[in-house]
Structures are given as C-alpha cells and as structure tokens.
N, C-alpha and C positions, 0 to 999 in steps of 0.2 A: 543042752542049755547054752553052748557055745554059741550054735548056731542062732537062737532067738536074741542072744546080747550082741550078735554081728547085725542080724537085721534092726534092729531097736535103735542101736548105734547109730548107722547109716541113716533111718526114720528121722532120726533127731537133728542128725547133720542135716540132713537137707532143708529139713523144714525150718529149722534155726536161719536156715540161710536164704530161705524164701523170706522169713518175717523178717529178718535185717533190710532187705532189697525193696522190702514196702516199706517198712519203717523209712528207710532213706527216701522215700518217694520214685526209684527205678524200675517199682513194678507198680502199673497205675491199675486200676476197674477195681478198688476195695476200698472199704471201709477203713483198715486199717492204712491205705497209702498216706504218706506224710506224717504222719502221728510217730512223733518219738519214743515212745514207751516198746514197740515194735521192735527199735534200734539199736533197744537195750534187751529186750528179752531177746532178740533171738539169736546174737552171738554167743549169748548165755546158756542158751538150746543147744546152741551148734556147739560151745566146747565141753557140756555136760555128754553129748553124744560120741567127740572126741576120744574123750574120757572111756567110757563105755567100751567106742571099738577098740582102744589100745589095751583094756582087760579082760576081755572076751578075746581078741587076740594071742594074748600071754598064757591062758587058759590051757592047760592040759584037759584033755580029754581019754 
C-alpha cells in the first residue's frame, strides 16, 4: 500500500501542476489553456498529492 500512495501522490503532483501551467496559460494546444478554474484546481491537485506523498512516506511498512 505504501508503494501505490507514493505513486498516486507523485500522479497527483504532476498532473496538479500541469493543470496550474494551462490554467496560467504557459502550456498552450488545449482546451483548458487560459481558463482559470484550472489555476485553481490544480494546485489543489498538486497539494492534495503532496499530502499523500508526505503519508505514504511516514508510513511503516
């Protein structure tokens, strides 16, 4: 279980941080580029994933 909430984590980080970088408009070819609602979910993404690695981290196994 450690290992699926390290990968989950990390899943979340990134992709959180993808959707910030089009929400900002810095990553262009989508839909979602410029659209603020992106800007707001995905640092949201990114620190719920955070979250996750630093528990999954802690995690005895």
């Amino acid at each position: 279980m450690r290992a699926l909430g390290i990968a989950l984590g990390v899943l979340m980080l990134i992709t959180g941080a993808i959707w910030t970088f089009q929400g900002l408009g810095y990553l262009k070819g989508s839909a979602m580029t410029d659209q603020s609602v992106w800007a707001i979910i995905g640092p949201l993404l990114a620190g719920l994933g955070v979250a996750l690695l630093i528990v999954a981290l802690r995690r005895q196994e």
